[in-house]
Biopython code that builds the backbone (N, CA, C, O; Angstrom):
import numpy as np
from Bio.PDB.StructureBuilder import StructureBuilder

atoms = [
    (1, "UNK", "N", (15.916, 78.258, 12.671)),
    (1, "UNK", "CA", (17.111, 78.802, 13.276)),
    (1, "UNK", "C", (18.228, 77.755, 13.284)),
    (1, "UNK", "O", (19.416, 78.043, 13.137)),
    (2, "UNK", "N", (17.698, 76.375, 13.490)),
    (2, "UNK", "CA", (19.159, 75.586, 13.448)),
    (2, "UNK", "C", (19.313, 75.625, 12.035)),
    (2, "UNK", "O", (20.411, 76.143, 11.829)),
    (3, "UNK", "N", (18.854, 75.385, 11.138)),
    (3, "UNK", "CA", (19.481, 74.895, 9.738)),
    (3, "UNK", "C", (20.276, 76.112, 9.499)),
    (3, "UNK", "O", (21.434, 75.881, 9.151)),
    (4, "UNK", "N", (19.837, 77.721, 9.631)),
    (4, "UNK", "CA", (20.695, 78.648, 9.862)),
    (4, "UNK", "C", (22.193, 78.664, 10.821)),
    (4, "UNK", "O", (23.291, 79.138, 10.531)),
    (5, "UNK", "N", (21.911, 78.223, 11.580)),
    (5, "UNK", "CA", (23.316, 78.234, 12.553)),
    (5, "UNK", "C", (24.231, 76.819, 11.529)),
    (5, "UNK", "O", (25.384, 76.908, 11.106)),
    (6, "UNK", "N", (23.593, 76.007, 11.409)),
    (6, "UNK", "CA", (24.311, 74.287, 11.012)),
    (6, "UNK", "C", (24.604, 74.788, 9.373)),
    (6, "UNK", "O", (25.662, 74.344, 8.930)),
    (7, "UNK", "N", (24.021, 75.421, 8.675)),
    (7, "UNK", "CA", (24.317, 75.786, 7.104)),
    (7, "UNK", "C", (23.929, 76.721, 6.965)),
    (7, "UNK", "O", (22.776, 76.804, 6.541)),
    (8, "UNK", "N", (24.855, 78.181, 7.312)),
    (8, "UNK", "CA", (24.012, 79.389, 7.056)),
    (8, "UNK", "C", (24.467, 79.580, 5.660)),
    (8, "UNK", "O", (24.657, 80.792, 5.565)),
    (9, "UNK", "N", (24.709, 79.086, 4.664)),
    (9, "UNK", "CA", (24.649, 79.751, 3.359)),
    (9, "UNK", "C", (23.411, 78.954, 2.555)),
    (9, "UNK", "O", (23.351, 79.416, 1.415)),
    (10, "UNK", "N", (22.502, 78.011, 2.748)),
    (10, "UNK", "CA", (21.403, 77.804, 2.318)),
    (10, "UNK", "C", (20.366, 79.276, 2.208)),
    (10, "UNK", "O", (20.481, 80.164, 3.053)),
    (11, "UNK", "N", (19.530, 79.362, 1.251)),
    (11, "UNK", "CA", (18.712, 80.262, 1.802)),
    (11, "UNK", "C", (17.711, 79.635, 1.696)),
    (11, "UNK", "O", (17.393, 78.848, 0.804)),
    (12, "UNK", "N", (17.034, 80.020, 2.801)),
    (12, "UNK", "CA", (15.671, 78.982, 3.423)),
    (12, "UNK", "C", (14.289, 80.017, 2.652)),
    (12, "UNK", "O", (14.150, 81.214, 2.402)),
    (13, "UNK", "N", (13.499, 78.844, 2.490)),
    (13, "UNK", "CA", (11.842, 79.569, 1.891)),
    (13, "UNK", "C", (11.111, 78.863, 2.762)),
    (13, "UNK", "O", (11.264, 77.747, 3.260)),
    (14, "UNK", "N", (10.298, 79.686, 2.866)),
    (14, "UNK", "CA", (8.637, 79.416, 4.096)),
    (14, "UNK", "C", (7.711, 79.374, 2.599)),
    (14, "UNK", "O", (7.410, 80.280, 1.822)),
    (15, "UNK", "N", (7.331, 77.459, 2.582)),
    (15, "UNK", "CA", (6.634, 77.612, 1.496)),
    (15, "UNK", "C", (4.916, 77.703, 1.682)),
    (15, "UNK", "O", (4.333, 76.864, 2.369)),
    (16, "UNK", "N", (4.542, 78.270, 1.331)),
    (16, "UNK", "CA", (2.653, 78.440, 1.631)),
    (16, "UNK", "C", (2.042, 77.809, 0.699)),
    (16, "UNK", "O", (2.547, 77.725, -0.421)),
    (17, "UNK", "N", (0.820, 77.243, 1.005)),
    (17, "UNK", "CA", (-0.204, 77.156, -0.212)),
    (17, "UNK", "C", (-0.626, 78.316, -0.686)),
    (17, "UNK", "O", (-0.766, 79.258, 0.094)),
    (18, "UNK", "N", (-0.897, 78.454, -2.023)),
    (18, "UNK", "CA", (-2.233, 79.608, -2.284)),
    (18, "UNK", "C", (-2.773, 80.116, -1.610)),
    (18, "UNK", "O", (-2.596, 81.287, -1.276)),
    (19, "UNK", "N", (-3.755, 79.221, -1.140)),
    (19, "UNK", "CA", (-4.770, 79.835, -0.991)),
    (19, "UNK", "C", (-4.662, 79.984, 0.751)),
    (19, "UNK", "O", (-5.814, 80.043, 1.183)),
    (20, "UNK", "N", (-3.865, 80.046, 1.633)),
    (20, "UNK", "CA", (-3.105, 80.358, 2.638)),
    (20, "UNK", "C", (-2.438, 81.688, 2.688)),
    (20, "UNK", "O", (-2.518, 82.566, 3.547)),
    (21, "UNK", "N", (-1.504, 81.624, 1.149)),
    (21, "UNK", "CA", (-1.343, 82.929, 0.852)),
    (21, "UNK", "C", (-2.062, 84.449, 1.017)),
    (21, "UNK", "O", (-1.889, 85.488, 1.656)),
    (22, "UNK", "N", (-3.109, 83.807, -0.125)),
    (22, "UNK", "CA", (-3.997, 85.011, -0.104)),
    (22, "UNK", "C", (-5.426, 85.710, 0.890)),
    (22, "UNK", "O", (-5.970, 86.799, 1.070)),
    (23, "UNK", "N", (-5.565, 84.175, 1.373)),
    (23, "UNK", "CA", (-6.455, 84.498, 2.727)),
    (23, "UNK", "C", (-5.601, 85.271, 4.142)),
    (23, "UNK", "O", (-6.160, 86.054, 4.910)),
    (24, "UNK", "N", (-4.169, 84.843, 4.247)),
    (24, "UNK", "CA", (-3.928, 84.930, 5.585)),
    (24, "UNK", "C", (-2.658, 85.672, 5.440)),
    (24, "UNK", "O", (-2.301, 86.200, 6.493)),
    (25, "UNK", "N", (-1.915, 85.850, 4.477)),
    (25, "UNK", "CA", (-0.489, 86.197, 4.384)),
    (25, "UNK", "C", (-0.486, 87.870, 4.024)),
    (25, "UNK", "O", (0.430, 88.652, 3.768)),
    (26, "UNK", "N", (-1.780, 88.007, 4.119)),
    (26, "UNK", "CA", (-1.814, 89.933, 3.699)),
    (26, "UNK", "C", (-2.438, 90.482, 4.484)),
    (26, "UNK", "O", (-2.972, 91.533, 4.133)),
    (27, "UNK", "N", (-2.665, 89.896, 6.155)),
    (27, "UNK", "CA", (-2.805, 90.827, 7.257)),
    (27, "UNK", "C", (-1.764, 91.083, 7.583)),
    (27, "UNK", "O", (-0.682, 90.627, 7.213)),
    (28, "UNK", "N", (-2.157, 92.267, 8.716)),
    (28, "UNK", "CA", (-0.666, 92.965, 8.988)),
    (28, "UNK", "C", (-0.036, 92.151, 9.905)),
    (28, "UNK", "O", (1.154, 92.063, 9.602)),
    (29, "UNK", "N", (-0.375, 91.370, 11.122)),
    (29, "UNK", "CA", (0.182, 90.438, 11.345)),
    (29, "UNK", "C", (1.493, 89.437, 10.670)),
    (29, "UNK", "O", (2.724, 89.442, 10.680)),
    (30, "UNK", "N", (0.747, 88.878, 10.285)),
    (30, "UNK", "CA", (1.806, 87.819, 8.960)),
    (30, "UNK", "C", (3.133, 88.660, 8.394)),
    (30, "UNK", "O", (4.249, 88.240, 8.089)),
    (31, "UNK", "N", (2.337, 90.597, 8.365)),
    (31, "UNK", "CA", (3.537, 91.039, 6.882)),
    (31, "UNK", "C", (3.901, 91.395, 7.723)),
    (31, "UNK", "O", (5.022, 91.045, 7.353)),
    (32, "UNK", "N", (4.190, 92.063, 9.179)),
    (32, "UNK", "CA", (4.901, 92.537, 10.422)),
    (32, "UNK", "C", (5.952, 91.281, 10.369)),
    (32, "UNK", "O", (7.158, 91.494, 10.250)),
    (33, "UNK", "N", (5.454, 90.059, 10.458)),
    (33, "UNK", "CA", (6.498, 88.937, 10.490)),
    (33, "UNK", "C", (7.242, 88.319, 9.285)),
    (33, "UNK", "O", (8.227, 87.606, 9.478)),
    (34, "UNK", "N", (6.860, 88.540, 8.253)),
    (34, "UNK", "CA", (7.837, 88.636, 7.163)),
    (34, "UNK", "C", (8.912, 89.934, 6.928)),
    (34, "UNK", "O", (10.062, 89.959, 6.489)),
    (35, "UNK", "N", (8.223, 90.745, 7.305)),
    (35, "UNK", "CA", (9.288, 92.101, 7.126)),
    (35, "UNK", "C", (10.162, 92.303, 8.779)),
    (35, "UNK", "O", (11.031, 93.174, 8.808)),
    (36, "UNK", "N", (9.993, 91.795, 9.595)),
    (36, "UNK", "CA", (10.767, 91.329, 10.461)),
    (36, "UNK", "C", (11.666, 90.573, 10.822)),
    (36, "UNK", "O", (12.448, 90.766, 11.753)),
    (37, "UNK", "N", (11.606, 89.517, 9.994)),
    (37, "UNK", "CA", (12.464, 88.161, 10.065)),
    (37, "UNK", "C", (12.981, 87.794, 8.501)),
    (37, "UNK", "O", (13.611, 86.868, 7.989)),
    (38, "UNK", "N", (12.185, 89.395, 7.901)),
    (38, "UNK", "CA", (13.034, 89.113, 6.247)),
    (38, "UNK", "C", (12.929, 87.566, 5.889)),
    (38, "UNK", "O", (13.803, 86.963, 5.265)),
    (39, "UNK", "N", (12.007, 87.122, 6.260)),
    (39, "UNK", "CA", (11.565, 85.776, 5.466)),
    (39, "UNK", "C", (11.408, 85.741, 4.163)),
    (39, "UNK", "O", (10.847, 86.655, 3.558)),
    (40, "UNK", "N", (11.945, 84.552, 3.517)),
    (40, "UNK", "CA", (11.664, 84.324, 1.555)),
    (40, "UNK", "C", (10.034, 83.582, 1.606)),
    (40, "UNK", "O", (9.547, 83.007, 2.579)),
    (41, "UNK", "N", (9.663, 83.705, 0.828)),
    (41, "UNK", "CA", (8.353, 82.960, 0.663)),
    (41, "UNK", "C", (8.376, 81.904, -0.855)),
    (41, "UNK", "O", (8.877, 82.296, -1.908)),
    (42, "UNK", "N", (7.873, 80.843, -0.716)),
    (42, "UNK", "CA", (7.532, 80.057, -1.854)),
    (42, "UNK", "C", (5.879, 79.940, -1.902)),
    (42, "UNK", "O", (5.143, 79.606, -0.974)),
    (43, "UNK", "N", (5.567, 80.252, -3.036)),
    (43, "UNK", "CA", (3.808, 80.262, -2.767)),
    (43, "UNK", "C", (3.438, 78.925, -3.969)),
    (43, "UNK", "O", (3.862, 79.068, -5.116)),
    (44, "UNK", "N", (2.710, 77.778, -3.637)),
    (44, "UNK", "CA", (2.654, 76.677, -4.150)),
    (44, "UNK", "C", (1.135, 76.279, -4.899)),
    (44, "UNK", "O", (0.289, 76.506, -4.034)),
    (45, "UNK", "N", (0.604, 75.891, -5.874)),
    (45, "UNK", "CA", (-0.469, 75.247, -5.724)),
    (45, "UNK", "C", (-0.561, 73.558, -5.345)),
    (45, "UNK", "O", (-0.302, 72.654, -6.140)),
    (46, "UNK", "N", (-0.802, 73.466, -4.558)),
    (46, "UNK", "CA", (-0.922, 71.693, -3.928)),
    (46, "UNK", "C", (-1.410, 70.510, -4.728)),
    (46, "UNK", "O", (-0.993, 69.353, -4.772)),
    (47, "UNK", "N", (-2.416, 71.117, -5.354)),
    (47, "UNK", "CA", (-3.091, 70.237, -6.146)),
    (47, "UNK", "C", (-2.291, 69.855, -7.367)),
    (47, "UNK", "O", (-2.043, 68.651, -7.428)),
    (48, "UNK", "N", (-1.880, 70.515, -8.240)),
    (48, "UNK", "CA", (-1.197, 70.147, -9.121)),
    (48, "UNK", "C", (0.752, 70.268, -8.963)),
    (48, "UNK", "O", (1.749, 70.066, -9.657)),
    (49, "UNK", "N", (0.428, 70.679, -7.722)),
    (49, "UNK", "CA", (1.837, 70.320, -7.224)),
    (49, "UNK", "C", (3.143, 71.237, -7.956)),
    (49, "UNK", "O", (4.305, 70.857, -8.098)),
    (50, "UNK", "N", (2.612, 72.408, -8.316)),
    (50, "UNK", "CA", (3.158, 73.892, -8.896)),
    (50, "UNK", "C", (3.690, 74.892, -8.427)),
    (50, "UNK", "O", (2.850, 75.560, -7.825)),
    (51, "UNK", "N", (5.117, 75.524, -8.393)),
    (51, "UNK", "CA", (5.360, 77.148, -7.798)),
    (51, "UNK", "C", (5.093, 77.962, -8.489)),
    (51, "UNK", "O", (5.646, 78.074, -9.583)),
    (52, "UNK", "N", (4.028, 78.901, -8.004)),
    (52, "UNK", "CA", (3.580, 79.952, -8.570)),
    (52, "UNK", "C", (4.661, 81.385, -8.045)),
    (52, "UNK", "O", (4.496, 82.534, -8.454)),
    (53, "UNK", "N", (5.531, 81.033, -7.261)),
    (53, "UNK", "CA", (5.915, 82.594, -7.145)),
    (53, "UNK", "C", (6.985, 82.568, -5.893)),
    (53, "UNK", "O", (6.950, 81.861, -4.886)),
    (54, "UNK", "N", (7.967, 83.586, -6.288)),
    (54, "UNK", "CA", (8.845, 82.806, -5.474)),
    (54, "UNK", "C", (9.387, 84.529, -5.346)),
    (54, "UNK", "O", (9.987, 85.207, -6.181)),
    (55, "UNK", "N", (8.828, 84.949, -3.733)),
    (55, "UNK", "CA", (9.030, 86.218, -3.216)),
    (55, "UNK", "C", (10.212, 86.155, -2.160)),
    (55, "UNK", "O", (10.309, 85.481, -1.134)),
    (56, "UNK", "N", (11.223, 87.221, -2.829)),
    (56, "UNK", "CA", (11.888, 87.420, -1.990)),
    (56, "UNK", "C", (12.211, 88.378, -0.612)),
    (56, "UNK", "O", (13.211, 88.160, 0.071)),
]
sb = StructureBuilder()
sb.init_structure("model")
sb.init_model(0)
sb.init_chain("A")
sb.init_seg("    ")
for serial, (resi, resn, name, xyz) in enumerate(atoms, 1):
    if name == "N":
        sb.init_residue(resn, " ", resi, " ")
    sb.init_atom(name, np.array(xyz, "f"), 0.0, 1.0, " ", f" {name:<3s}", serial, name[0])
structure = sb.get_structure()
């Protein structure tokens, strides 16, 4: 919320690991709070240090 108020023309990403992604980011929980707060997502692999996918 501050980087929004201090630079609201950035657009901000909530970046996840993988495998964070796919274990935890597709209950309804999580998607209630992405489709609520219209969050961007960056989905990463860590290990090789890669963006796999970049949901808007």
């Amino acid at each position: 919320m501050v980087l929004e108020k201090i630079e609201p023309y950035r657009i901000l990403y909530l970046a996840i690991p993988v495998t964070a992604y796919q274990s935890f980011f597709w209950r309804d929980l999580p998607q209630l709070a992405i489709q609520t707060y219209r969050l961007k997502l960056m989905v990463y692999e860590p290990k090789n240090e890669v963006i796999l996918q970049w949901i808007e």
